[in-house]
C-alpha positions, 0 to 999 in steps of 0.5 A, spaced: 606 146 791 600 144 786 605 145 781 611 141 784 605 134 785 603 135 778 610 135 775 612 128 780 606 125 778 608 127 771 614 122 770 609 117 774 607 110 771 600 109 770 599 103 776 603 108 780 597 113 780 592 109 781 596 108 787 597 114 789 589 116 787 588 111 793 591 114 798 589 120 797 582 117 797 584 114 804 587 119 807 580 123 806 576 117 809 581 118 815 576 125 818 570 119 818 574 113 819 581 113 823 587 109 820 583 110 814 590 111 811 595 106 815 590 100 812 590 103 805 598 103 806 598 096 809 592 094 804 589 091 811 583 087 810 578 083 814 578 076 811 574 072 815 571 070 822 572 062 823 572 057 831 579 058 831 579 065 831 578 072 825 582 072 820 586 078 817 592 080 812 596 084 809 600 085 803 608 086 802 609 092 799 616 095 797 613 101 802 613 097 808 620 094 807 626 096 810 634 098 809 634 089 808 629 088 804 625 084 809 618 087 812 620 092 818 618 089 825 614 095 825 610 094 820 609 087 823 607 090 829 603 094 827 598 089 823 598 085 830 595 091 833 591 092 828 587 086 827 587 085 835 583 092 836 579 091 830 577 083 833 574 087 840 570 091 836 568 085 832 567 082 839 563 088 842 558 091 837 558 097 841 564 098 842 566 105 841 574 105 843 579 099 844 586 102 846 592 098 847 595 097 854 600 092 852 603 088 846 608 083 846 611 081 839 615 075 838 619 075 831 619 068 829 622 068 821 623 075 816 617 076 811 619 078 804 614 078 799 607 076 798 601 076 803 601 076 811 595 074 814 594 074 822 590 070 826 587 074 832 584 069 838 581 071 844 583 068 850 579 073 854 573 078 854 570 082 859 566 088 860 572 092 859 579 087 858 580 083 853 587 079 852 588 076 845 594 071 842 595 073 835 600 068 830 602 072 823 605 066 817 606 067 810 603 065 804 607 057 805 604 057 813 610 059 816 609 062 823 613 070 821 611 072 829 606 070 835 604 076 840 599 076 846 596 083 848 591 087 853 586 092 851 582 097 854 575 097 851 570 102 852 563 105 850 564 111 850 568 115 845 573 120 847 575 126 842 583 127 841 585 134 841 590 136 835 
C-alpha cells in the first residue's frame, strides 16, 4: 500500500502535497479533536463574535463542488451545521455536547468560488435547547442559504462505539 501512495504522491505537485500533508495532520487530530478532518476539507474557520451574532467561513475548493461545478448543498449544509454547533459551544463554556435535533436550509443562489462565510445568531438558549438562524453569502454579500436549527445541549459527553 505505501508503495502505491508514494507513487500517487510521486506525479503530485508541490501545493498538491502540502495539501495532502494537511489532511493527514487532520485526520490524526481527528482521535483528540472530532471534525478535525471535515473542517480542514472545508478550511472552516471561526472568524469573529459580533452583537449581530459569531461569525465563520469557508473556502470553496474544487473538492467541495459537484458535477455543475457549483458548491453541493451538502456541503453548504454541513458548514451550517458546523458553525451553529460551534456557536452552542461558544455560548456555554461548559458545554461538552451539542447534537443536532432539526435543521432547515433554504438555498437562495449557487456558490462557485471564493469564501462563504455564515453568520450563526441565537434566537434562543436555554439550559439544554438552543435555536439559531444562520444566513450563508459570498465574498459580494450575496445571501447563498438562510437555515434555522435546534440543538440539544449537554454537560456530559457520551462515548461512540465503533
Amino acid at each position: 500500500m505505501r508503495e502505491k501512495i508514494n507513487e500517487l504522491l510521486r506525479a503530485m505537485s508541490e501545493p498538491e502535497l502540502e495539501q495532502i500533508y494537511h489532511l493527514i495532520e487532520a485526520k490524526n487530530r481527528t482521535y483528540h479533536q472530532p471534525l478535525a478532518f471535515l473542517l480542514e476539507v472545508m478550511h472552516f474557520e471561526a472568524i469573529e463574535e459580533t452583537a449581530n451574532g459569531f461569525w465563520y467561513q469557508m473556502k470553496i475548493t474544487d473538492d467541495l463542488r459537484n458535477r455543475y461545478g457549483i458548491v453541493h448543498g451538502g456541503v453548504i449544509t454541513t458548514f451550517i451545521d458546523t458553525a451553529m454547533a460551534e456557536t452552542a459551544f461558544a455560548l456555554d463554556g461548559e458545554l461538552k455536547k451539542a447534537v443536532t435535533l432539526d435543521l432547515t436550509v433554504n438555498f437562495v443562489k449557487q456558490a462557485v468560488n471564493g469564501t462563504l462565510r455564515c453568520q450563526v445568531t441565537p434566537t434562543q438558549n436555554s439550559y439544554r435547547l438552543a435555536l439559531f438562524t444562520a444566513y450563508v453569502t459570498d465574498e459580494v454579500g450575496d445571501i447563498i442559504a438562510t437555515a434555522t436549527g435546534h440543538f440539544y445541549k449537554s454537560l456530559r459527553q457520551t462515548q461512540t462505539q465503533n
